[in-house]
PDB file as gemmi writes it, atoms N, CA and C in Angstrom:
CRYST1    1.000    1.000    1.000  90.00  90.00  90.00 P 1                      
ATOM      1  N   UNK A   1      12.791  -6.859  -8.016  1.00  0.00           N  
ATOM      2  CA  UNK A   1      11.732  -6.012  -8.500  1.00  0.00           C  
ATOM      3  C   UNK A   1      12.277  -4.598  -8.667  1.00  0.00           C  
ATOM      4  N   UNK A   2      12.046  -4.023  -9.726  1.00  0.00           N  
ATOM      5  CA  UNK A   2      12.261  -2.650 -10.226  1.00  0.00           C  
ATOM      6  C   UNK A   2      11.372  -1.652  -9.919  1.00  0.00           C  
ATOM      7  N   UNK A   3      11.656  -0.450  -9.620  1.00  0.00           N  
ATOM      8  CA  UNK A   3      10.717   0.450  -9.303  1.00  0.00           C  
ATOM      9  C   UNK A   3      10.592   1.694  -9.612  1.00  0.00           C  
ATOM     10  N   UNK A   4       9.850   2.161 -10.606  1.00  0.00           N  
ATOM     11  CA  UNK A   4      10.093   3.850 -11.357  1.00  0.00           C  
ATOM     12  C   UNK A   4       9.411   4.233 -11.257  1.00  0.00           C  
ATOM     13  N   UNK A   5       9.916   5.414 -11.052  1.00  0.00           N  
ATOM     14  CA  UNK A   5       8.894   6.804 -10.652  1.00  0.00           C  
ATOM     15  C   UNK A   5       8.632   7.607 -12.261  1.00  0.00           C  
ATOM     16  N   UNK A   6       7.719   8.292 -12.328  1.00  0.00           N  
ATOM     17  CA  UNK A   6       7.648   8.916 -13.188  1.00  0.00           C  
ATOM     18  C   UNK A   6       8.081  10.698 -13.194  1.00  0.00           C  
ATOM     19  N   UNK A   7       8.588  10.887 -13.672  1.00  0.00           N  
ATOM     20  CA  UNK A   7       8.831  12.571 -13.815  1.00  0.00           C  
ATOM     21  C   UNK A   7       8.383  13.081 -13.907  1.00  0.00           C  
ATOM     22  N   UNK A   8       7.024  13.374 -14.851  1.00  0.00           N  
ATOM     23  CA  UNK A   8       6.011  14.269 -14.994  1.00  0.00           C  
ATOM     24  C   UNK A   8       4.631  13.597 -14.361  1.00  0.00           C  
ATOM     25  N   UNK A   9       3.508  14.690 -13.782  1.00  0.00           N  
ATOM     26  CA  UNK A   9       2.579  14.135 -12.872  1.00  0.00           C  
ATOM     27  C   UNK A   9       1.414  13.446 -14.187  1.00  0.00           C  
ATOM     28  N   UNK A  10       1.280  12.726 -13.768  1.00  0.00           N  
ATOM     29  CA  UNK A  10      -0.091  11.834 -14.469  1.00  0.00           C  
ATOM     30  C   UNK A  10      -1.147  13.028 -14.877  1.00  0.00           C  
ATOM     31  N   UNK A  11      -1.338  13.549 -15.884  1.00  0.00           N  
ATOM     32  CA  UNK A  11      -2.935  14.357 -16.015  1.00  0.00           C  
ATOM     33  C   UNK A  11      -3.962  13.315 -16.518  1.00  0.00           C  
ATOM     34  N   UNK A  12      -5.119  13.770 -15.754  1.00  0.00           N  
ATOM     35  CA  UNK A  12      -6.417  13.279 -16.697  1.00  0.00           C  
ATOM     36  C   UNK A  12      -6.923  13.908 -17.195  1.00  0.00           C  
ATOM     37  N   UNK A  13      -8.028  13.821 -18.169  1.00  0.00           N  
ATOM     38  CA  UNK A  13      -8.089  14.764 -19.258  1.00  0.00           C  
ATOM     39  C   UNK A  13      -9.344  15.982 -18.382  1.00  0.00           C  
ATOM     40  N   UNK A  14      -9.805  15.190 -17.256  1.00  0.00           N  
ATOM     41  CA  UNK A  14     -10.547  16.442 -16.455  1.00  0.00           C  
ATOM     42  C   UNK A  14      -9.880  17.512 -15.905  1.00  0.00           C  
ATOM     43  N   UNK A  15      -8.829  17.114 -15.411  1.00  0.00           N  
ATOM     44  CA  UNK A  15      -7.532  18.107 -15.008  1.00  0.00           C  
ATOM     45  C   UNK A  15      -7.082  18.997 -16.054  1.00  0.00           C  
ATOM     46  N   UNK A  16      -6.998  20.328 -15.581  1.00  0.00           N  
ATOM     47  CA  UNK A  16      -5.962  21.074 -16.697  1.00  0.00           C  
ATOM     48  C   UNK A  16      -4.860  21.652 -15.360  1.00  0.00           C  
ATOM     49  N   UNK A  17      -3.813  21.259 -16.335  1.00  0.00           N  
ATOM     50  CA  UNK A  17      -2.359  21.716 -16.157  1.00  0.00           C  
ATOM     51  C   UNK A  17      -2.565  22.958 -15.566  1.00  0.00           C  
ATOM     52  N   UNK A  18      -1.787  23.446 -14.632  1.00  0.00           N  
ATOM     53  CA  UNK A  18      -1.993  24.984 -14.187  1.00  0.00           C  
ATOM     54  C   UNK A  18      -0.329  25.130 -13.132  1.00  0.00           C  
ATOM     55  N   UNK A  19       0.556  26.322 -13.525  1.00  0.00           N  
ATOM     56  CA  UNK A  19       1.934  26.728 -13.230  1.00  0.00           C  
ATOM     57  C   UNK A  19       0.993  27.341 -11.777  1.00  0.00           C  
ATOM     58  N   UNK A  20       2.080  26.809 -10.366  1.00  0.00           N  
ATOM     59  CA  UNK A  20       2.198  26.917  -9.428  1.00  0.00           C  
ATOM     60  C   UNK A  20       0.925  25.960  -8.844  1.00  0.00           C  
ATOM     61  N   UNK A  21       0.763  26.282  -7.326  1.00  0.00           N  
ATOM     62  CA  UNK A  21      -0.250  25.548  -6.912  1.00  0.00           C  
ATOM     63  C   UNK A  21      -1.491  26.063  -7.165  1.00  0.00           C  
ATOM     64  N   UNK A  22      -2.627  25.102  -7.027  1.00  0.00           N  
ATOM     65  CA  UNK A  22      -4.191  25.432  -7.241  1.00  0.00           C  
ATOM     66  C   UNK A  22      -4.887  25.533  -6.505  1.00  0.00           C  
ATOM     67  N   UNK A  23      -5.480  26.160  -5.425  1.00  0.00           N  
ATOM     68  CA  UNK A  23      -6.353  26.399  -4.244  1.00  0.00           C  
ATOM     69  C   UNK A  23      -7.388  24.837  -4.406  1.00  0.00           C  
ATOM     70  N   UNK A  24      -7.405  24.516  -3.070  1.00  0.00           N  
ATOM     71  CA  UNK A  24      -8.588  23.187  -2.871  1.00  0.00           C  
ATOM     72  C   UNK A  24     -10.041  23.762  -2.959  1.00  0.00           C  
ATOM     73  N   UNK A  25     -10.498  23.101  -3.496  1.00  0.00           N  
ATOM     74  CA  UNK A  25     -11.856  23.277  -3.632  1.00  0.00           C  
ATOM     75  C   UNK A  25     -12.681  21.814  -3.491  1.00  0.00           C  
ATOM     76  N   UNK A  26     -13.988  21.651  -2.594  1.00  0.00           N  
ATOM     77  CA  UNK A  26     -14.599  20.947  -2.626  1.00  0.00           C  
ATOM     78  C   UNK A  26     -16.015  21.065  -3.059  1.00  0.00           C  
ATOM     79  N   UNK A  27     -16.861  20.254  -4.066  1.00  0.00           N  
ATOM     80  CA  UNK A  27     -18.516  20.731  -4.365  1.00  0.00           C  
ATOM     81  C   UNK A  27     -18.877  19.640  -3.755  1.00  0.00           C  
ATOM     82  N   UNK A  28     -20.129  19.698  -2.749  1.00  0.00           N  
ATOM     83  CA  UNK A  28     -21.336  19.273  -2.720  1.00  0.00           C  
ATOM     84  C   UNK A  28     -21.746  18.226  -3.378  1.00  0.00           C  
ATOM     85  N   UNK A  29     -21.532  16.930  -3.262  1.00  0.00           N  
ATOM     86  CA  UNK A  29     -22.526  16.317  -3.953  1.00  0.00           C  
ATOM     87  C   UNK A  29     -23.515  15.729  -3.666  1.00  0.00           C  
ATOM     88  N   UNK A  30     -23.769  15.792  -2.223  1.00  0.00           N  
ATOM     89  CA  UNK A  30     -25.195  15.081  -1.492  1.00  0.00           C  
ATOM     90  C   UNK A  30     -24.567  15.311  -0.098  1.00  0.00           C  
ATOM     91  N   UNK A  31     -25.800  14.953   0.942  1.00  0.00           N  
ATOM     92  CA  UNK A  31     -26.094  15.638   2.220  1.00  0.00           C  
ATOM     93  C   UNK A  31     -26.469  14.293   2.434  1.00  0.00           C  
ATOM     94  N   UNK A  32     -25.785  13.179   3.723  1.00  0.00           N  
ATOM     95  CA  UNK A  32     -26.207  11.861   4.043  1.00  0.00           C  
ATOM     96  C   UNK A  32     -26.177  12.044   5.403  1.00  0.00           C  
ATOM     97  N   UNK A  33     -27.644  12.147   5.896  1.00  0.00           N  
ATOM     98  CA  UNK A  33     -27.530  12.217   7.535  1.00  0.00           C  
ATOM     99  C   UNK A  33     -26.725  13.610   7.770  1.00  0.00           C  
ATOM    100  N   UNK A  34     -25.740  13.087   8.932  1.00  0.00           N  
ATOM    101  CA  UNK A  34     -24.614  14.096   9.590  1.00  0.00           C  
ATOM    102  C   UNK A  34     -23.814  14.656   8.959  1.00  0.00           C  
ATOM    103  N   UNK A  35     -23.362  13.968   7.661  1.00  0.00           N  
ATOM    104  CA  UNK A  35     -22.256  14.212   6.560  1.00  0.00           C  
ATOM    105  C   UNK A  35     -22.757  14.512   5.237  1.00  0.00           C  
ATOM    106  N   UNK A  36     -21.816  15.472   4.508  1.00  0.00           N  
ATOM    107  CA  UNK A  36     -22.115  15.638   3.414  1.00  0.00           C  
ATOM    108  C   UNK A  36     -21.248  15.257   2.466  1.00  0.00           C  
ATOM    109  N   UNK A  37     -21.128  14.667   1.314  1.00  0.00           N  
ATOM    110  CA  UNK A  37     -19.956  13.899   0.489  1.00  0.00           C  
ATOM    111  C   UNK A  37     -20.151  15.225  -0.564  1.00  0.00           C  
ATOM    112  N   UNK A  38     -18.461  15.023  -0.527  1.00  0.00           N  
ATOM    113  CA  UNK A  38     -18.100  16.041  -1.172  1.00  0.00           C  
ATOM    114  C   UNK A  38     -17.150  15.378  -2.259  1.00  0.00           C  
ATOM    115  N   UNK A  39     -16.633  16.182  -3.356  1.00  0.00           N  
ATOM    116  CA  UNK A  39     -15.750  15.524  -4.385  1.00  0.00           C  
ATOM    117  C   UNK A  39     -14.568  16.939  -4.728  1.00  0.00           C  
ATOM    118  N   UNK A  40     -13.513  16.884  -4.663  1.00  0.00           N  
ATOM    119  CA  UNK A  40     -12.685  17.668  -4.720  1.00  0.00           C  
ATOM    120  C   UNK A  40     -11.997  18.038  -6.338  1.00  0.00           C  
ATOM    121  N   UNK A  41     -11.477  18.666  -6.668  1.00  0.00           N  
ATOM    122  CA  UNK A  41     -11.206  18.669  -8.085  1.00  0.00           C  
ATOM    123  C   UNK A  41     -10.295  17.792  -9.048  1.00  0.00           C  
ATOM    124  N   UNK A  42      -9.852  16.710  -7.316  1.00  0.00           N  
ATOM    125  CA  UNK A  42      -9.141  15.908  -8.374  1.00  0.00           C  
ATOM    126  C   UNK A  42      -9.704  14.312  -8.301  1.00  0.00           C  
ATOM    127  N   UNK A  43     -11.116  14.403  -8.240  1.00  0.00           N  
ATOM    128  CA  UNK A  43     -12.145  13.335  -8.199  1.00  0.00           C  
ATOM    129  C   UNK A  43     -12.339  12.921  -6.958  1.00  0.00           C  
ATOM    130  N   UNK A  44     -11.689  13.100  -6.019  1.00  0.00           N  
ATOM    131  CA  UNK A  44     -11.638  12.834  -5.045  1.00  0.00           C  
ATOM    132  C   UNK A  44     -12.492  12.571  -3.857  1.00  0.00           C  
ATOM    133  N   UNK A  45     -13.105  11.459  -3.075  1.00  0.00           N  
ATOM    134  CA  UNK A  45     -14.388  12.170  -2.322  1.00  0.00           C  
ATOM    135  C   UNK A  45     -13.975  11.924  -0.988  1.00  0.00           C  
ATOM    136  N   UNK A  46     -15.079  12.741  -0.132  1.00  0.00           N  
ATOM    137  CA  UNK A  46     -15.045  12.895   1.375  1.00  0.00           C  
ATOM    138  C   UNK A  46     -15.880  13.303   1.744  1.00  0.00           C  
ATOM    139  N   UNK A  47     -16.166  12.687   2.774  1.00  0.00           N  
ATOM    140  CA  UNK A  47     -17.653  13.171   3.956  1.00  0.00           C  
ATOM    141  C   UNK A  47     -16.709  13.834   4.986  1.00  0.00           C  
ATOM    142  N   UNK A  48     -17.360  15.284   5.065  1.00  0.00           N  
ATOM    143  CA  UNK A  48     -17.590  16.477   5.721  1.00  0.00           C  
ATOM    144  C   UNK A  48     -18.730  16.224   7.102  1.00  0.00           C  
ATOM    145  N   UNK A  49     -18.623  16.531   7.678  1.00  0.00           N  
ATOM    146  CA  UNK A  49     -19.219  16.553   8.771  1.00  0.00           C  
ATOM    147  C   UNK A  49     -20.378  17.700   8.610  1.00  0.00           C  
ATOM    148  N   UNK A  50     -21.885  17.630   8.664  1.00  0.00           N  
ATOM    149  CA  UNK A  50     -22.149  18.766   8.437  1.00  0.00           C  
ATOM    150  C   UNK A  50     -21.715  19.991   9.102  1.00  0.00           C  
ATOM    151  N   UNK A  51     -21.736  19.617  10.448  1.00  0.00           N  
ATOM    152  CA  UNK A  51     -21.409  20.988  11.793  1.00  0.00           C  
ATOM    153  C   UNK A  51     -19.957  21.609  11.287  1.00  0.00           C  
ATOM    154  N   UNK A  52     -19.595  21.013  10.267  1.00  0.00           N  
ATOM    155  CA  UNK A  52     -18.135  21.750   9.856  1.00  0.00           C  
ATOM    156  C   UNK A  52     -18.589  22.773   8.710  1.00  0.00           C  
ATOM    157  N   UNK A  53     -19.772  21.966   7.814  1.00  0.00           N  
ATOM    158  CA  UNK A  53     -20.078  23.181   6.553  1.00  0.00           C  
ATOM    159  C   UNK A  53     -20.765  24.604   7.286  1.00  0.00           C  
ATOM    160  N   UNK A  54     -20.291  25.665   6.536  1.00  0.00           N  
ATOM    161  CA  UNK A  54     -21.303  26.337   6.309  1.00  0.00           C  
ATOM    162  C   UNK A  54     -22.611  26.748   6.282  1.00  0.00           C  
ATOM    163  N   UNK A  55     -23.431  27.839   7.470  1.00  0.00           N  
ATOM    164  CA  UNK A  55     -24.514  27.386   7.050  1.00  0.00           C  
ATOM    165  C   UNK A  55     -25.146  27.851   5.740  1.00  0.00           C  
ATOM    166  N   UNK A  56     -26.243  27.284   5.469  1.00  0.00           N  
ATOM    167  CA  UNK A  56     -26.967  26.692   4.036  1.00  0.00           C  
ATOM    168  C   UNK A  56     -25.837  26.194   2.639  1.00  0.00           C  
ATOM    169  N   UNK A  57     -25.259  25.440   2.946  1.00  0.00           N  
ATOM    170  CA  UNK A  57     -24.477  24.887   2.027  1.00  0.00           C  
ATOM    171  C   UNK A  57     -25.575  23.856   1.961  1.00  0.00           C  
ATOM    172  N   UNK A  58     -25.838  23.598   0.343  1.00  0.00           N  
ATOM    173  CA  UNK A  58     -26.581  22.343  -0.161  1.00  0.00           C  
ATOM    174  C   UNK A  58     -25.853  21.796  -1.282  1.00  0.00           C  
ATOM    175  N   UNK A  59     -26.262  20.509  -1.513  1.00  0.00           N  
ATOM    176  CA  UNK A  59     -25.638  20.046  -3.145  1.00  0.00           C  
ATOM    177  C   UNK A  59     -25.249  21.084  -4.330  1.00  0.00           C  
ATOM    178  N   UNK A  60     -24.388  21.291  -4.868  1.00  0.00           N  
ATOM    179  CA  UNK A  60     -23.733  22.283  -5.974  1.00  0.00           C  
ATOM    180  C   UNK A  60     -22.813  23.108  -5.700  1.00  0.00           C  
ATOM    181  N   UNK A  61     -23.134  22.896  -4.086  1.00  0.00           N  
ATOM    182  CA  UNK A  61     -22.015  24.260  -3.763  1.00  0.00           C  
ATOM    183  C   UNK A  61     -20.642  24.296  -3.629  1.00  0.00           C  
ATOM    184  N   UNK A  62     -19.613  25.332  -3.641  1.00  0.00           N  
ATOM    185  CA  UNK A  62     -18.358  25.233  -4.203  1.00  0.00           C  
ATOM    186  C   UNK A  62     -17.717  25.860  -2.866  1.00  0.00           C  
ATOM    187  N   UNK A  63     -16.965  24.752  -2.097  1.00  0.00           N  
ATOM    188  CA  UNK A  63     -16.282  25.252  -0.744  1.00  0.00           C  
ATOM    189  C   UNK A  63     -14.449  25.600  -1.278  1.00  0.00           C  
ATOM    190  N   UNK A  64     -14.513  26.396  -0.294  1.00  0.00           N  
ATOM    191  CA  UNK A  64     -13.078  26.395  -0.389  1.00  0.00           C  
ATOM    192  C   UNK A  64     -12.513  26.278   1.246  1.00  0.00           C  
ATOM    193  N   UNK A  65     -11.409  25.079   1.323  1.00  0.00           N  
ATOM    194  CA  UNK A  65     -11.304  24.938   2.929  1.00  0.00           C  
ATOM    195  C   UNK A  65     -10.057  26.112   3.187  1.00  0.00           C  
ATOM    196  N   UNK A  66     -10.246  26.580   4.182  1.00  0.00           N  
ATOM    197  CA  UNK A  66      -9.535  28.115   4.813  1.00  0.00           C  
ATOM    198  C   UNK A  66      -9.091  27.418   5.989  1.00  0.00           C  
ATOM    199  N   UNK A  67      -8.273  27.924   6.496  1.00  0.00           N  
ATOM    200  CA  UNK A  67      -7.853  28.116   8.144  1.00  0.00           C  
ATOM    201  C   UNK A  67      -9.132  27.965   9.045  1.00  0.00           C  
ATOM    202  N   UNK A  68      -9.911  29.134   8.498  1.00  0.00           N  
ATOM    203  CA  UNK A  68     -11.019  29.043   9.354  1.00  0.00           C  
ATOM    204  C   UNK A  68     -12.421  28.144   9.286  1.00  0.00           C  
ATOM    205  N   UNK A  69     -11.923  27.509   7.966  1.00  0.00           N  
ATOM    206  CA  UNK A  69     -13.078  26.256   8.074  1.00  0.00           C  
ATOM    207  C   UNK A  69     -13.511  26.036   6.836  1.00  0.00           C  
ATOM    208  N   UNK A  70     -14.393  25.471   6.328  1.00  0.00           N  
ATOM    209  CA  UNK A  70     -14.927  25.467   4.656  1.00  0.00           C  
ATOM    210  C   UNK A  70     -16.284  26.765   5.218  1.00  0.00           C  
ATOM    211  N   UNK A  71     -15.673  27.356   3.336  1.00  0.00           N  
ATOM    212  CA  UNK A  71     -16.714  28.546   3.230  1.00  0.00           C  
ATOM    213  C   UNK A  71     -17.246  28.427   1.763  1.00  0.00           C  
ATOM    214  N   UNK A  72     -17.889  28.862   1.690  1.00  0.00           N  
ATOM    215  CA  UNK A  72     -18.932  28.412  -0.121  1.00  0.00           C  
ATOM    216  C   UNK A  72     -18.394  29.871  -0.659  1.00  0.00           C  
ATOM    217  N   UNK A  73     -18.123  29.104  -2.078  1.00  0.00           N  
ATOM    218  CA  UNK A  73     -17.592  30.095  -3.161  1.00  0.00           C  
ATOM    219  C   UNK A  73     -18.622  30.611  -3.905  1.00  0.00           C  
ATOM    220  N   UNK A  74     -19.324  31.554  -3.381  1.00  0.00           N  
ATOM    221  CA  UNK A  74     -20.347  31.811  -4.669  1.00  0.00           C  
ATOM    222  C   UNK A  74     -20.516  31.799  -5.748  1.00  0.00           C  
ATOM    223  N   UNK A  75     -19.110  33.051  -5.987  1.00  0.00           N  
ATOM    224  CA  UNK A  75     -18.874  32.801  -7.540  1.00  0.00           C  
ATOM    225  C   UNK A  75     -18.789  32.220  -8.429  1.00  0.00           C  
ATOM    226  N   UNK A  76     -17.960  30.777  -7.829  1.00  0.00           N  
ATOM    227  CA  UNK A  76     -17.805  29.719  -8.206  1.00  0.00           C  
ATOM    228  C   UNK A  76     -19.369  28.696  -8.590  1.00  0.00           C  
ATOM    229  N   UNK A  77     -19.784  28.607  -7.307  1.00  0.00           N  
ATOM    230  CA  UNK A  77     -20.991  28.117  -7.578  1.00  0.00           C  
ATOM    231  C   UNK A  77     -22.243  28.416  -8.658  1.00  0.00           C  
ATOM    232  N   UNK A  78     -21.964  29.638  -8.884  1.00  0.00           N  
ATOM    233  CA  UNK A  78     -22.689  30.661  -9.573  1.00  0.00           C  
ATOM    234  C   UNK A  78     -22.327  30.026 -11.040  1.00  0.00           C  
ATOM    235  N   UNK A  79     -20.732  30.162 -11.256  1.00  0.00           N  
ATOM    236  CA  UNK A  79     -20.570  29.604 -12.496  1.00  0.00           C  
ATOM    237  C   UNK A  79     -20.519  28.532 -12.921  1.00  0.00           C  
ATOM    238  N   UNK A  80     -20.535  27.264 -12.053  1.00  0.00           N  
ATOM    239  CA  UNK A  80     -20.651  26.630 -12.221  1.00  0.00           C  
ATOM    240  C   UNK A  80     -21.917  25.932 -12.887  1.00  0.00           C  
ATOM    241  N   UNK A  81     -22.639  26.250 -12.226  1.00  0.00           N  
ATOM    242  CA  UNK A  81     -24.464  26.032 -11.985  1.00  0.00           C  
ATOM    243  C   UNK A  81     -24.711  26.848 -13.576  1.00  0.00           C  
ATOM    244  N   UNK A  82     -24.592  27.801 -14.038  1.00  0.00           N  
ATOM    245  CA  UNK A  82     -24.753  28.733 -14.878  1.00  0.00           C  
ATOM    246  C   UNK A  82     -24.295  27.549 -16.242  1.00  0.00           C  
ATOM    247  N   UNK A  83     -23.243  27.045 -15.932  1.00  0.00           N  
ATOM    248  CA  UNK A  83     -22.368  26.203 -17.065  1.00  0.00           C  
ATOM    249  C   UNK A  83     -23.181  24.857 -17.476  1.00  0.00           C  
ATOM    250  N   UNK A  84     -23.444  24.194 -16.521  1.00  0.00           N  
ATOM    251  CA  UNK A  84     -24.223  23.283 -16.374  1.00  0.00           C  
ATOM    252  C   UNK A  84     -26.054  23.742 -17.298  1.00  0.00           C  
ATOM    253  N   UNK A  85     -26.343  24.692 -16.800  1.00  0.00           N  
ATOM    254  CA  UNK A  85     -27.898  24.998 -17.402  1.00  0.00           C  
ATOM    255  C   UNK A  85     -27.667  25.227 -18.858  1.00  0.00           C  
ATOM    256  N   UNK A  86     -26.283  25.861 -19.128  1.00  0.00           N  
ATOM    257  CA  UNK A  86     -26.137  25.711 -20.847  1.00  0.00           C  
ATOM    258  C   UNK A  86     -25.918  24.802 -21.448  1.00  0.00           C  
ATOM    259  N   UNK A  87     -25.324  23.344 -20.653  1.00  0.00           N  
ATOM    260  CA  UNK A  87     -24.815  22.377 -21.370  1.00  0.00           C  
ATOM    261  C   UNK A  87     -26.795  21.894 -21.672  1.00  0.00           C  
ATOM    262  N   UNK A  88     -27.367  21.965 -20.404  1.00  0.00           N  
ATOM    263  CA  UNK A  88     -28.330  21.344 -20.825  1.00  0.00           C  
ATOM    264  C   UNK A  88     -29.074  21.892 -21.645  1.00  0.00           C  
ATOM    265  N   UNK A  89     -29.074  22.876 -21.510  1.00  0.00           N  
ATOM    266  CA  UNK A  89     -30.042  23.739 -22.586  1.00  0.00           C  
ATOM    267  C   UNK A  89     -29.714  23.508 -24.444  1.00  0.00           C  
ATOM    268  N   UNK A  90     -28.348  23.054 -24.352  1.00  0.00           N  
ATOM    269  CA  UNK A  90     -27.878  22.816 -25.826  1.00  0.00           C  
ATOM    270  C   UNK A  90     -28.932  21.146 -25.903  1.00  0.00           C  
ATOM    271  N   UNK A  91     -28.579  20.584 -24.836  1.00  0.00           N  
ATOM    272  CA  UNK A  91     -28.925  19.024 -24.900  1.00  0.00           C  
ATOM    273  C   UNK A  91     -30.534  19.208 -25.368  1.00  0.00           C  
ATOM    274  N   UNK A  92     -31.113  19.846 -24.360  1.00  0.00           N  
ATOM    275  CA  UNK A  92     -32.814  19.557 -24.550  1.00  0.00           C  
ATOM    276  C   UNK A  92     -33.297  20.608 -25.751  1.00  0.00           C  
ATOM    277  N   UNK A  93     -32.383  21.552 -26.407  1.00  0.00           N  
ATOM    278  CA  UNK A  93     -32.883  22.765 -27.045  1.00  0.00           C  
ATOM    279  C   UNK A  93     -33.910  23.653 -26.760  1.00  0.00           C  
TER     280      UNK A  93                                                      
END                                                                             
């Protein structure tokens, strides 16, 4: 059996390419019981413990994990959420 690696990393088309590393980020996608499932930017998911989030972190919100723990990105969240109300707003007119 043969075995090759590839040289360049696999992109998906949700991914954009970006020179050096990319800070982790996790959003919110639901609150189950104790845990909250989260999805990371490279589709990725995981239940968070709530007592680890932030308090008032709810669904949408945009963590970034630190040394000192996950903290919500406002900004992020902000634009995100903002991006989303235009897509729909094109959809429903």
């Amino acid at each position: 059996m043969q075995i090759t690696t590839m040289r360049e990393p696999m992109v998906f088309p949700y991914q954009r390419p970006q020179a050096g590393r990319t800070p982790m980020f996790w959003v919110v996608d639901r609150i189950e019981g104790d845990f909250a499932v989260c999805e990371n930017s490279r589709r990725q998911m995981k239940d968070v413990p709530r007592a680890e989030l932030p308090p008032g972190a709810q669904p949408g919100d945009v963590l970034r994990h630190t040394r000192a723990g996950y903290l919500i990105d406002a900004d992020e969240t902000s634009r995100r959420k903002q991006s989303i109300e235009e897509l729909t707003k094109d959809l429903w007119g």
